[in-house]
C-alpha positions as CSV (number, residue, x, y, z in Angstrom):
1,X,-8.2,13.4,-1.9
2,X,-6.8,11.2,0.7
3,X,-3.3,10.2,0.2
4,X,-2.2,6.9,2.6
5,X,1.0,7.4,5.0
6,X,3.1,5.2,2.4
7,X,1.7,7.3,-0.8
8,X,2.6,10.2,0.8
9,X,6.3,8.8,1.1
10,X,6.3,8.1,-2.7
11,X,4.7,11.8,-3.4
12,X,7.5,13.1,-1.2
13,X,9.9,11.9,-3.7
14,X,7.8,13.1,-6.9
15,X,7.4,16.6,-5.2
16,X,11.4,16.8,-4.6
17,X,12.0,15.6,-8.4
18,X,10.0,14.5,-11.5
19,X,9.0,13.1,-13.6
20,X,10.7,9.7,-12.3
21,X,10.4,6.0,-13.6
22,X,9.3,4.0,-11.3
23,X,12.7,2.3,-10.7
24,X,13.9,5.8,-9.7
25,X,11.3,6.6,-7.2
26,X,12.6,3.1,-6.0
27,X,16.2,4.2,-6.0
28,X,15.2,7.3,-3.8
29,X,13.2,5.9,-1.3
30,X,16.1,3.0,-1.4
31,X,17.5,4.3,2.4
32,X,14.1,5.5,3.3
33,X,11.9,2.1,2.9
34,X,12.7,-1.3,3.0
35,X,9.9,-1.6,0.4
36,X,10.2,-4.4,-2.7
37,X,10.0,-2.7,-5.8
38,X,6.3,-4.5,-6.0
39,X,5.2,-2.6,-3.5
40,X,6.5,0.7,-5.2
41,X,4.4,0.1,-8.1
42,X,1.6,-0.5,-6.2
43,X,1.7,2.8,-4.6
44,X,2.2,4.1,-7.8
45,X,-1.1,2.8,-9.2
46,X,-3.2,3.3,-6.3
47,X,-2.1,7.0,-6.6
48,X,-2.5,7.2,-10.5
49,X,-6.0,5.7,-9.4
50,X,-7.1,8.6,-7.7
51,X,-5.6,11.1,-10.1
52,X,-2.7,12.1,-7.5
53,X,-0.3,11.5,-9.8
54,X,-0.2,10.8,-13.7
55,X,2.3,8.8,-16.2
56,X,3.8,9.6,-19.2
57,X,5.2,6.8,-21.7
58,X,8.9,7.7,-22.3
59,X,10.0,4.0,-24.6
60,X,9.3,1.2,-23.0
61,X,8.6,2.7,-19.1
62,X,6.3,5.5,-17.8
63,X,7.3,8.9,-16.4
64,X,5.6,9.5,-13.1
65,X,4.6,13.5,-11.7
66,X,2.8,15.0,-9.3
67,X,-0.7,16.1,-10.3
68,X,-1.4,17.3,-6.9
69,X,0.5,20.2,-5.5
70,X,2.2,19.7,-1.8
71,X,1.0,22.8,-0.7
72,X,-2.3,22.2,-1.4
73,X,-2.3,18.6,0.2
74,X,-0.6,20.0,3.6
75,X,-3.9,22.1,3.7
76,X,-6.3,19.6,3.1
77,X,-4.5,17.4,5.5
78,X,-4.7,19.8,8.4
79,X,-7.9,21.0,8.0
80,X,-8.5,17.7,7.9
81,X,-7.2,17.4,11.0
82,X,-8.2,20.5,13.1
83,X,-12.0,19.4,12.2
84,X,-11.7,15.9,13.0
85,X,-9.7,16.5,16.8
86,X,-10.4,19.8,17.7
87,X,-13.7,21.1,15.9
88,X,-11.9,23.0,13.0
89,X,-9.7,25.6,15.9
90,X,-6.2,25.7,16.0
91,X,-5.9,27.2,19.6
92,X,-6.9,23.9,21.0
93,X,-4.3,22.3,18.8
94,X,-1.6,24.6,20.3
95,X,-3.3,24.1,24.1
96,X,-3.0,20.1,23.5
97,X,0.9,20.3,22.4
98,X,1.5,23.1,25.5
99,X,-0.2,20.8,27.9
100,X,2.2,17.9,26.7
101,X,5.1,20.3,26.8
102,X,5.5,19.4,23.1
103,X,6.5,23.1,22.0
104,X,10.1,24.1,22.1
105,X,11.3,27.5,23.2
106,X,11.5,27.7,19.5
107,X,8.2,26.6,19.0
108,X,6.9,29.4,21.2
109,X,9.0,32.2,19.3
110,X,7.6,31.3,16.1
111,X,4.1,31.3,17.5
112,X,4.5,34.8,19.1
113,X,5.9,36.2,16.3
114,X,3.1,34.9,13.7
115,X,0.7,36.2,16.5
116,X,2.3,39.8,16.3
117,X,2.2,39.5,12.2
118,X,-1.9,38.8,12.6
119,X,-2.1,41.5,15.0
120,X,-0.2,44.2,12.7
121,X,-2.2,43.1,9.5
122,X,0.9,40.8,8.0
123,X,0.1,37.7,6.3
């Protein structure tokens, strides 16, 4: 399913919290965006549309929630990636941010230390 970079703002918020009107999902991206509320309920549709999200009537507004788990649309979205910019391998990946000197000192910990965890059988 292919989420938009301004959907995935709005499925930020529903992920955080829900189920949320669609004036609340406007009140929490309120010092985010600078978005009317039009363009809130666009987003909304657009991702009801593709079954991302679904609504609930509650009176006289709907309920909006996640129908999509984050986890599972983080995964899609680097695959997604890897295949598309460096054949589906994530050691070209990390070569492209090293050559940029995009990883931390952090960064590099964290790397070798998942690298140690695969090499001892950890998941």
């Amino acid at each position: 399913m292919q989420i938009s970079e301004a959907e995935s703002v709005v499925m930020d918020v529903l992920w955080a919290r829900s189920p949320l009107g669609a004036d609340e999902v406007a009140q929490a991206l309120a010092g985010r965006q600078d978005w009317q509320d039009a363009t809130i309920k666009t987003l909304l549709n657009r991702l009801l549309n593709k079954g991302a999200i679904r609504a609930e009537k509650d009176g006289r507004r709907y309920l909006y929630s996640p129908m999509v788990k984050r986890e599972d649309w983080v995964l899609a979205e680097s695959r997604g990636l890897l295949e598309r910019l460096f054949d589906g391998r994530v050691a070209p990946l990390v070569a492209h941010f090293s050559a940029h000197r995009k990883l931390s000192k952090k960064d590099v910990a964290e790397l070798r230390k998942l690298l140690e965890e695969i090499d001892d059988g950890k998941p």
